[in-house]
N, C-alpha and C positions, 0 to 999 in steps of 0.2 A: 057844416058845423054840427049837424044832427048825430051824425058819425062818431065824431067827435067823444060828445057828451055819452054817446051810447055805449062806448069803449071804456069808457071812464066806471061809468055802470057797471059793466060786468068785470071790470079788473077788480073795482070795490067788492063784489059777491065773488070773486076767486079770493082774494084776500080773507074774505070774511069766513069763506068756507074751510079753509086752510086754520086759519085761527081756532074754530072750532073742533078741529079735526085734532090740532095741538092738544089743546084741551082735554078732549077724550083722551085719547093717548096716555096723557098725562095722570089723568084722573084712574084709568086702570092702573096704570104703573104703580102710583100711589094701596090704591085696595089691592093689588097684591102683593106690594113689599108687607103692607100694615098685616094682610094675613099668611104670609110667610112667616111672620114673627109671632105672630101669634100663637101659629100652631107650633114653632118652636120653642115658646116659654110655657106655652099649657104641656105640654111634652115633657117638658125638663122638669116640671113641678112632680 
């Protein structure tokens, strides 16, 4: 049963890691749409 729970353990920190990872991902994606625009509307001014 030790196995088990230990399994369970690291699926949770694969998952968590993963989440994370989304995250980031995410969060670049974000600052560089925001300064792709940006540098496009100070440009255009």
């Amino acid at each position: 049963m030790g196995g088990f729970r230990e399994r369970i353990l690291v699926e949770t920190e694969i998952e968590r890691g993963r989440a994370v990872s989304v995250l980031g991902i995410t969060c670049l994606m974000l600052l560089f749409f925001l300064g792709s625009v940006a540098l496009t509307s100070s440009s255009s001014f």
